[in-house]
Structure formats: C-alpha cells, structure tokens
N, C-alpha and C positions, 0 to 999 in steps of 0.2 A: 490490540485489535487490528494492528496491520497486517496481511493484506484483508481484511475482513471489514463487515458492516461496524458502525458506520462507516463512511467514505468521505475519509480526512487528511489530506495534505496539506504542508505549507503550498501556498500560492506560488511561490517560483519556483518548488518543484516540480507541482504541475506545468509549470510554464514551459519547462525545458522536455515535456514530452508530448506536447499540443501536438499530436499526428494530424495534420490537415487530411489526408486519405484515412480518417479513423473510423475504418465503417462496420464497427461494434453499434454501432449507435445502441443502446438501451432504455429501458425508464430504469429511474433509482431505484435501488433494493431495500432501503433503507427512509425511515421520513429526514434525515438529516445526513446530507452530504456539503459536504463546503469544500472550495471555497465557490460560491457563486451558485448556488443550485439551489432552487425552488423545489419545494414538494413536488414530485411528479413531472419535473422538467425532465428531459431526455439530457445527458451527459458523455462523454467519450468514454466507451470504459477500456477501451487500449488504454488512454492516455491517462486515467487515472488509477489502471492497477499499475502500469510500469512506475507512476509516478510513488506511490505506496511503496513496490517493491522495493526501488530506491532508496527512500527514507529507511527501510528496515534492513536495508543492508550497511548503511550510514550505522546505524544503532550499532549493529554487531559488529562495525569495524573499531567504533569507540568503545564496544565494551574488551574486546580483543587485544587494543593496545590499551588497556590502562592494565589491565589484567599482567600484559607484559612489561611495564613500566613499571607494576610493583612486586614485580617477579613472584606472581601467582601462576602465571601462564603454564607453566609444567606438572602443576598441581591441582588443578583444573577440567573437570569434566564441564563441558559447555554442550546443553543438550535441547535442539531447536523441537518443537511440536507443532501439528498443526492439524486440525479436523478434517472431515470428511471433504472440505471442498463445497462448493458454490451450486446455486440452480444449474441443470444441465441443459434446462430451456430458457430463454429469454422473457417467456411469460408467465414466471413464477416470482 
C-alpha cells in the first residue's frame, strides 16, 4: 500500500524528510497514520509521501538485487502498478 492510505513509515524514515518549510500541511486521509499522528491531526504530507516513496524504492532495490544474486534477473519481467492517484483537493 505504499505510496497509498494508510500512511505508514518507519519513524527514521520519516525522520530524514522532516521538511521544516513543508507547507502541504493537510488532515489525514486516512483514520490511521503512524508514526505519531492522531485521528485528524494535520501531518506534513511532503514529508511523508517522500518518506513512503523512499521505503518503496528500498523494496524494489532489494527485490532487484536478490533477483540478480540468484540469477533470475534476465528472466524476469518486474511490472510496478499503480491507481488512479490521490484527492486532487485537500478537502476530500
């Protein structure tokens, strides 16, 4: 479900994209976002879809090299999906 609802990071990935100028500000899309977020708390959402994005590019770099460490990699169609994409207003 990365980059998608819920809105779930490890905490020091978030950490390393805390934009102090992160002026997405939103309410959560979601009733469960972690790490630290209350129902209805407002959250950075720069800082936590880059921090998402991150982690889902971590994923596909570890499935990529095992893929070639067991010499699958050439034999291998690897095919990412992703929906329609997110509210296009902030008040949805």
């Amino acid at each position: 479900h990365i980059a998608h609802c819920p809105l779930q990071v490890p905490a020091d990935v978030l950490q390393k994209y805390n934009f102090s100028d992160d002026e997405n500000l939103c309410q959560a899309q979601t009733a469960y976002v972690y790490p630290g977020y209350a129902d209805g708390d407002t959250f950075h959402c720069r800082s936590m879809y880059h921090a998402m994005v991150s982690v889902l590019d971590e994923i596909v770099g570890n499935i990529t090299r095992l893929l070639k460490d067991k010499q699958l990699w050439n034999d291998t169609l690897l095919v990412l999906s992703s929906d329609n994409g997110g509210p296009i207003r902030l008040e949805e």
